[in-house]
C-alpha positions in Angstrom: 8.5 -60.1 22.4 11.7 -57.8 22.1 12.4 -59.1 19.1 8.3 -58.5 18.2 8.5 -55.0 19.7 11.6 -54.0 17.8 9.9 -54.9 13.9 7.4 -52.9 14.9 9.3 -49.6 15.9 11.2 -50.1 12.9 8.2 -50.5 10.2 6.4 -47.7 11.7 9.5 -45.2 11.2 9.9 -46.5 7.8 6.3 -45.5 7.2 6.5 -42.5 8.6 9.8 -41.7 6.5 7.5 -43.1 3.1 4.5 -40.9 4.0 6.7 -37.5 3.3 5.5 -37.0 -0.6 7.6 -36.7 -3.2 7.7 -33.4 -5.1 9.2 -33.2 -8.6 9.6 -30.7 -10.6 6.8 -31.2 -13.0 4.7 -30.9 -10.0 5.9 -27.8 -9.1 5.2 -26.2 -12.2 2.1 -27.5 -12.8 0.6 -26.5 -9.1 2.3 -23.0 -9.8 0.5 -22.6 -12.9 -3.0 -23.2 -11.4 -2.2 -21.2 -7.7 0.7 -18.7 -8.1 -0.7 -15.2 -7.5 1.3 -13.2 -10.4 0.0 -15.6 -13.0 -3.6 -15.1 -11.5 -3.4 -11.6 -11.0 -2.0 -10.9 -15.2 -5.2 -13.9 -16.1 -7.3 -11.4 -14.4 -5.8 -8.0 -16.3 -5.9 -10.3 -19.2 -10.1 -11.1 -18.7 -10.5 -7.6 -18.7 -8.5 -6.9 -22.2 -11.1 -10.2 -23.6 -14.2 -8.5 -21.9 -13.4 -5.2 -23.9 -12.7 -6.7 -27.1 -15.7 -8.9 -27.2 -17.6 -5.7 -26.3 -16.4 -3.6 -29.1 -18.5 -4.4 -31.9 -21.4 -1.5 -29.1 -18.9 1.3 -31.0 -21.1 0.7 -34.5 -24.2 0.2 -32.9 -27.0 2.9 -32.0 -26.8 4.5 -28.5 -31.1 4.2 -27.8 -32.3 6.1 -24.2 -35.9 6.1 -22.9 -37.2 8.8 -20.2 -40.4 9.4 -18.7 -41.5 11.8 -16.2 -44.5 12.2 -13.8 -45.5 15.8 -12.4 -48.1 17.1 -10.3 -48.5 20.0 -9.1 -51.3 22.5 -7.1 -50.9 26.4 -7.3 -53.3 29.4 -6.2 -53.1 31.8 -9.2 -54.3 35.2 -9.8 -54.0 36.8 -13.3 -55.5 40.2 -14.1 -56.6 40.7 -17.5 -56.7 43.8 -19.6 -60.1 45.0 -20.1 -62.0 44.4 -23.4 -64.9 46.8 -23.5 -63.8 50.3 -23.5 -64.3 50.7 -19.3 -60.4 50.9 -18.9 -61.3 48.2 -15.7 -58.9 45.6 -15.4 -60.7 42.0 -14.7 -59.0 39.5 -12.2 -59.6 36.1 -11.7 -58.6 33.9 -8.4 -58.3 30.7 -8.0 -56.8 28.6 -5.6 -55.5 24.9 -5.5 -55.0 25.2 -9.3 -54.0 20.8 -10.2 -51.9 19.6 -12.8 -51.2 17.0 -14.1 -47.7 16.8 -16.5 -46.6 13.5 -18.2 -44.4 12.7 -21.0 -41.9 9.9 -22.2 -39.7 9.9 -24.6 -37.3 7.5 -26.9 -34.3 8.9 -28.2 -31.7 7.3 -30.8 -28.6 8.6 -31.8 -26.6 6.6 -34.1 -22.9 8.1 -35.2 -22.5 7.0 -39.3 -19.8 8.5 -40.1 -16.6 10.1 -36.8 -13.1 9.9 -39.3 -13.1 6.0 -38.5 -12.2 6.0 -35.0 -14.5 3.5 -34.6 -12.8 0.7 -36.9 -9.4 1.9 -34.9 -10.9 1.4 -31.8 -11.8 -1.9 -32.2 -8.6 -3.2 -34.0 -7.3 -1.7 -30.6 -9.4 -3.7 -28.9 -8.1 -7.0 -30.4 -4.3 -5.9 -30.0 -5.1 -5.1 -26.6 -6.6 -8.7 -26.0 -3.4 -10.5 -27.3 -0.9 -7.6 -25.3 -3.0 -9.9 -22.5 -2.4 -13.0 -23.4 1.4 -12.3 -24.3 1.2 -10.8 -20.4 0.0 -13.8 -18.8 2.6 -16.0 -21.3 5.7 -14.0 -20.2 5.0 -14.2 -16.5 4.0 -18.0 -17.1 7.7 -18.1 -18.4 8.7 -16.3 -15.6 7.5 -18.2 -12.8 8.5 -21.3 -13.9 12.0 -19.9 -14.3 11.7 -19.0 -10.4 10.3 -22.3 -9.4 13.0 -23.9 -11.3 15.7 -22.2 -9.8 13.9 -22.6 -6.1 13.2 -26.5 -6.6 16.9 -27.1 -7.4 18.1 -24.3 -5.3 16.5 -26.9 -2.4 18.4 -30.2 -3.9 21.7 -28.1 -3.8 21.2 -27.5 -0.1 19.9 -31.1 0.8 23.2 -32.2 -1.4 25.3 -29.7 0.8 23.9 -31.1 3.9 24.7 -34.4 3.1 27.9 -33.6 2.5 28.3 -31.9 5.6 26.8 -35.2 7.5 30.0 -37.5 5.7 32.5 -34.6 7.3 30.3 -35.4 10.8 31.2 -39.3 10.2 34.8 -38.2 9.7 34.9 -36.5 12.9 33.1 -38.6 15.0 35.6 -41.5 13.6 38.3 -39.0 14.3 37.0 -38.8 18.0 36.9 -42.5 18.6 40.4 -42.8 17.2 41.5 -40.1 19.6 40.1 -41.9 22.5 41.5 -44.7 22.0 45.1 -43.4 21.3 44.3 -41.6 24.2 43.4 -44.7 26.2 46.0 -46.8 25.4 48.7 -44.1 26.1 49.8 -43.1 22.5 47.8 -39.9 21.6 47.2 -36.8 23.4 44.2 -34.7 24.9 44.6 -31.7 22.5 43.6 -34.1 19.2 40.8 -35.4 21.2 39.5 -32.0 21.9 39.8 -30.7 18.4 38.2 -33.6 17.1 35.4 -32.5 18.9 35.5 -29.1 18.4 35.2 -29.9 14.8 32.6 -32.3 15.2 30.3 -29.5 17.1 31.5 -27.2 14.3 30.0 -29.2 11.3 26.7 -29.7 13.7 25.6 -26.3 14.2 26.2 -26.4 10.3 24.1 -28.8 10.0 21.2 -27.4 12.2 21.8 -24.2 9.7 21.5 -26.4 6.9 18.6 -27.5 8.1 17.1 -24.5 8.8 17.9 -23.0 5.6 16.3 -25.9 3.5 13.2 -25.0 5.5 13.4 -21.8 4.9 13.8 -22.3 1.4 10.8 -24.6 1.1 8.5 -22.4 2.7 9.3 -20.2 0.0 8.7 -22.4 -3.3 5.4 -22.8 -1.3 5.0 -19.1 -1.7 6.0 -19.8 -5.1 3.4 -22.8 -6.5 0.3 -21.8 -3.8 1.0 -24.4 -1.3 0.2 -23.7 2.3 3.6 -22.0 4.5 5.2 -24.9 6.5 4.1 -27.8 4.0 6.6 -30.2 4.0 7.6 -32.9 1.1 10.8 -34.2 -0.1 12.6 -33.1 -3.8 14.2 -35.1 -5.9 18.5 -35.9 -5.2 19.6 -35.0 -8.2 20.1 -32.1 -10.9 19.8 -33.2 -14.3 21.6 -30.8 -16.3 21.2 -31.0 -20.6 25.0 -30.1 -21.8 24.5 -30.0 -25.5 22.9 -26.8 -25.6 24.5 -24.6 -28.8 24.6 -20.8 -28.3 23.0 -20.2 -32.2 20.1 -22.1 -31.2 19.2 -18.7 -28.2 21.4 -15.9 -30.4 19.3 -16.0 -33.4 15.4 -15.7 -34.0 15.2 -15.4 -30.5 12.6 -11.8 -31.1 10.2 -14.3 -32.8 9.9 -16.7 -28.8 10.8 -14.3 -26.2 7.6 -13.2 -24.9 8.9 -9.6 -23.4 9.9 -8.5 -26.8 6.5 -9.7 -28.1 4.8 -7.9 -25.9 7.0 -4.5 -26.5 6.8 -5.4 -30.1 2.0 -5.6 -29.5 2.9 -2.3 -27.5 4.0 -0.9 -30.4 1.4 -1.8 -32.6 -0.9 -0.6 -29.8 0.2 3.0 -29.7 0.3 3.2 -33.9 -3.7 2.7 -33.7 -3.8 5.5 -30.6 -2.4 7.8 -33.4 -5.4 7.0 -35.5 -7.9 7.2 -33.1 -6.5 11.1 -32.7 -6.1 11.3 -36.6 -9.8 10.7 -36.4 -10.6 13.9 -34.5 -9.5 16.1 -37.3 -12.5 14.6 -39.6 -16.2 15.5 -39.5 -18.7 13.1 -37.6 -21.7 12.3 -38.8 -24.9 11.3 -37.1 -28.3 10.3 -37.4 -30.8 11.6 -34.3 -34.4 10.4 -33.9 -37.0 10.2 -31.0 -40.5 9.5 -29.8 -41.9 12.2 -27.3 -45.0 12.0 -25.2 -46.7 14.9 -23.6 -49.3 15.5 -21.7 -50.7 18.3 -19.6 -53.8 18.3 -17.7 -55.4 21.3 -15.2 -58.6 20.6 -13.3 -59.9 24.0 -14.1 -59.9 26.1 -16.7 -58.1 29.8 -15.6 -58.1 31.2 -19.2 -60.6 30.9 -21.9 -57.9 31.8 -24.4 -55.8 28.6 -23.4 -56.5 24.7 -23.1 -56.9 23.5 -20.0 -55.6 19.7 -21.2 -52.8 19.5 -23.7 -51.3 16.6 -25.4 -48.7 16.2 -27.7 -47.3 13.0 -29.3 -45.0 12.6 -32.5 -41.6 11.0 -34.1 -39.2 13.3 -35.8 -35.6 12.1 -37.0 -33.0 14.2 -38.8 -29.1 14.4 -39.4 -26.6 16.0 -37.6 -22.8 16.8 -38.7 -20.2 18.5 -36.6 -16.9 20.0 -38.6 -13.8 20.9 -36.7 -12.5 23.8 -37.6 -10.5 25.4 -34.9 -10.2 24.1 -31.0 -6.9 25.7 -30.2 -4.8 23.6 -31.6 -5.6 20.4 -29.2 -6.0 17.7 -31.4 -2.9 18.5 -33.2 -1.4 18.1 -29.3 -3.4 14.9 -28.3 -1.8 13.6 -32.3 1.8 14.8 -31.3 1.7 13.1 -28.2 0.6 9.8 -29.6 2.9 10.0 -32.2 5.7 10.6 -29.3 3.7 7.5 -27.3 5.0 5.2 -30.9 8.4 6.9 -30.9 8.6 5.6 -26.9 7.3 2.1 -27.6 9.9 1.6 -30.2 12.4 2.7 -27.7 11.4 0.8 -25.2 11.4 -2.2 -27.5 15.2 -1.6 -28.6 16.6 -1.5 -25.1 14.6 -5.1 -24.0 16.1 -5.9 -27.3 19.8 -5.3 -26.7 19.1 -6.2 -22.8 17.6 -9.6 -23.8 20.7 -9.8 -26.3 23.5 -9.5 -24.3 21.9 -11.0 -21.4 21.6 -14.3 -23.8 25.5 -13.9 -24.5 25.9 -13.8 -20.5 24.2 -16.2 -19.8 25.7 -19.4 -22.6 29.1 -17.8 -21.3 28.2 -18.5 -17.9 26.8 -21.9 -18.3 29.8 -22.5 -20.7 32.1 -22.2 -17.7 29.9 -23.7 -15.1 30.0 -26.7 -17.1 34.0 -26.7 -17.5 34.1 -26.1 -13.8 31.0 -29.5 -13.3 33.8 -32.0 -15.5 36.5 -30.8 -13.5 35.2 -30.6 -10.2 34.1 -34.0 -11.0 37.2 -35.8 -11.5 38.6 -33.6 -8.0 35.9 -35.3 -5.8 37.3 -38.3 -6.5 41.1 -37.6 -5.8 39.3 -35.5 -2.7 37.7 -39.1 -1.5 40.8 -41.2 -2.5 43.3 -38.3 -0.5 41.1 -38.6 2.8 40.5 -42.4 2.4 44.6 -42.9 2.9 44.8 -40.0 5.3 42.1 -41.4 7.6 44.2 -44.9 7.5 47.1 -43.5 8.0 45.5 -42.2 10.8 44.2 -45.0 12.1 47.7 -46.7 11.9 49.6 -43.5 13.4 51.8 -43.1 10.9 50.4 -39.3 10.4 48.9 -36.5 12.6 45.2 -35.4 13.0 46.3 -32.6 10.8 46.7 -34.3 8.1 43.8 -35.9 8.2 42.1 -32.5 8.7 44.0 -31.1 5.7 42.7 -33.8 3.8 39.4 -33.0 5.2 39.0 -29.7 4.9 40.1 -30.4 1.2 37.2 -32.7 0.3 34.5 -30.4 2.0 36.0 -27.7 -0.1 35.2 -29.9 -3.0 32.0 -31.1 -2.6 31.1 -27.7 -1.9 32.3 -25.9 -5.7 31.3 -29.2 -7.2 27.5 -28.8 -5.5 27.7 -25.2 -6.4 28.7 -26.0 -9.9 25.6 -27.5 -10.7 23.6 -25.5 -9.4 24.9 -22.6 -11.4 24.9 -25.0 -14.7 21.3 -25.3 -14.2 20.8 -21.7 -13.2 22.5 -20.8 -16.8 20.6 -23.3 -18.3 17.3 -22.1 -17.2 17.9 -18.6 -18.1 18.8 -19.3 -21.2 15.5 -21.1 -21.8 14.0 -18.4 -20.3 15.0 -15.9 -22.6 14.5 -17.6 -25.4 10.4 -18.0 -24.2 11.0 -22.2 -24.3 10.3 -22.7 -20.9 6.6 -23.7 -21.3 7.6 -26.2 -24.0 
């Protein structure tokens, strides 16, 4: 029944320890492209750019308006009338609660033939607007997936650094039963014991802050891909790191991929049809105006002889109307200058991001030039690390050498572990923001 109770205990913790998903790296991407909020929010902007263009072809149709009206009304009048047979005796007539009646409608259409082509400039802007959106959206597509790259392994690093810090735990806690044992037997002293303890509780509270970290770090690629704060899953162990990348394949073409220059490059194109939208003001506009009116008047008495007392009036006129600019103090010129100044910003703008994405390419292949140098040779350390502690620690065990020694060793191999952990990480880093700049990520 022991025996019984024990398989049990033991198959549920392995199922417990399965359960914990497994998160790769492709997952993390994918959920951030459905769920992170930066990509939604540009998607939305980027509706609203669509929405506009497919609207634009309203600019070339007629604007048509219908109103109608209703009145009625009830006055006490008085008029005094000059006198028409030589008496010199003014006649007035009363009346009081005087109704009318007052309805009309009308349909009015203006259509605008002819306003320097604004119209036509409009629209194109329309469409350059819809793919500014679209480049929008692709650049910070690029850009989160940069971040979740550099969180995900940013989380491996730190599960690879806490398992390095659990093999200095073993160390010590082989170091403390070695010192008890000296201890025991009469060959070692009190002072080793202690600091083998001391530097056992040392590397746990770096564990626990390890551990904490890795959390912390989670809960923010959850941020990252739209999962739910304190959702837990495991990451893959390892960094796979591509080392034949060649710097002329990111120093050359790279305005034709990276997205920011694209879009700095759509802004410019943007801002050259503002200047002829503004051109346009400095043409005459044409129009073509025509309505349907309705009206209709109706009193229930008749006050005057000399006037109707119901009055209708119904009819469709149309005509042309053209407007010519010829002087409003200067303002079109101004709204012209500034658009033309709007280009000469644009193309500004898109030099700097130029020379900024250029040197920040030559930055980054140095950087993941060195990193790499540092991987290979960091590499072959670990294992002169591992071989120095291995004959330290028997040494040890023999008592042929101090608990120094062995700490020296120690302290040597921790130091490794930790450059050759933080080399990778940086290789990848590099790596990744070399892709990044490029606009290959999403590939």
């Amino acid at each position: 029944m022991k025996y019984i109770l024990i398989l049990f205990i033991g198959c549920g913790v392995v199922i417990q320890t399965n359960a914990q998903q497994l998160l790769t790296l492709e997952d993390a991407i994918s959920a951030a492209l459905k769920s992170n909020y930066d990509i939604l929010m540009s998607r939305t902007d980027s509706t609203g750019y669509a929405l506009n263009r497919y609207y634009s072809f309203g600019a070339f149709l007629p604007q048509l308006n219908g109103g109608a009206s209703a009145v009625w009304t009830g006055n006490d009048q008085r008029l005094k009338f000059v006198s028409r047979d030589g008496t010199g005796k003014d006649s007035i007539v009363t009346r009081n609660g005087v109704k009318t009646v007052a309805l009309s409608y009308s349909v009015n259409l203006s259509w605008t033939l002819f306003d320097g082509m604004r119209m036509f400039a409009t629209r194109e802007k329309m469409y350059e607007l819809e793919r500014l959106g679209a480049l929008e959206v692709k650049n910070q597509m690029i850009n989160s997936i940069a971040a979740v790259i550099k969180g995900y392994f940013n989380i491996v690093q730190q599960k690879q650094q806490l398992k390095a810090i659990e093999e200095q735990m073993s160390i010590d806690e082989e170091r403390i039963k070695l010192a008890d044992k000296k201890l025991s037997v009469g060959l070692g002293s009190k002072p080793e014991l202690l600091q083998a303890r001391v530097d056992w509780n040392a590397q746990k509270a770096l564990q626990l802050q390890q551990i904490t970290l890795i959390a912390q770090l989670r809960d923010q690629l959850n941020q990252l891909i739209g999962f739910k704060t304190g959702s837990v899953y495991e990451v893959n162990d390892s960094i796979p790191i591509n080392t034949s990348l060649q710097f002329g394949d990111f120093s050359q073409h790279f305005e034709e991929t990276n997205t920011a220059l694209l879009y700095a490059s759509k802004n410019i194109d943007v801002a050259k049809l503002a200047v002829k939208e503004q051109k346009a003001g400095l043409l005459p506009t044409l129009q073509f105006n025509s309505s349907y009116n309705y009206g209709q008047t109706n009193n229930n008495v008749s006050v005057n002889l000399n006037q109707p007392f119901y009055n209708q009036n119904k009819g469709f006129n149309y005509g042309f109307g053209l407007n010519v600019p010829i002087l409003n103090g200067f303002n079109q010129r101004r709204l012209i200058k500034q658009a033309e100044n709007t280009v000469q910003y644009q193309q500004l703008n898109y030099n700097n991001q130029r020379s900024q994405i250029d040197v920040g390419i030559s930055n980054a292949f140095k950087s993941y030039e060195v990193e790499k140098q540092l991987l290979t040779l960091e590499q072959d350390n670990i294992a002169l690390a591992e071989e120095n502690v291995m004959i330290a620690r028997e040494r040890f065990r023999q008592g042929v050498s101090t608990y120094l020694e062995l700490r020296e060793a120690q302290k040597s191999l921790q130091d490794a572990y930790n450059r050759l952990i933080a080399a990778r990480y940086n290789t990848k880093v590099a790596e990744t923001e070399l892709l990044r700049l490029k606009g290959d990520l999403l590939k």
